[in-house]
C-alpha positions, 0 to 999 in steps of 0.5 A, a space after each residue: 946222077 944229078 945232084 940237087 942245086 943249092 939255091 942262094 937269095 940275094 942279099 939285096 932282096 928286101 927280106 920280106 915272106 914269099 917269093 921276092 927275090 933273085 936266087 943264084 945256085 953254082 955247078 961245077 961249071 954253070 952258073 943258075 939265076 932264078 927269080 923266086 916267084 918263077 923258080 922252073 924258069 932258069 937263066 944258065 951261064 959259065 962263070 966267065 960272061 958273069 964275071 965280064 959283067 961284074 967287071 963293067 959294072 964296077 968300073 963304070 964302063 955302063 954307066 
């Protein structure tokens, strides 16, 4: 049986009504990003590629 994801919004979205901001949901082994004003398009991938990113970012190796 598949369980439902729970999907979370951003805390950088500008908090405004409708559909205005990224939306991320969790698996056991998957991570899920959405955009609200396309919610059947999803973007999956493992926790470890996202982490890679996170890492980058925060050390300014992209910048």
């Amino acid at each position: 049986m598949t369980q439902a994801l729970r999907w979370q919004k951003s805390t950088f979205s500008d908090g405004g009504e409708g559909n205005t901001c990224v939306e991320l949901a969790t698996a056991p082994d998957a991570l899920h990003l959405r955009e609200s004003d396309t919610p059947t398009t999803l973007l999956t991938t493992a926790p470890a590629p996202v982490a890679h990113l996170l890492h980058g970012i925060k050390t300014g190796k992209f910048g």
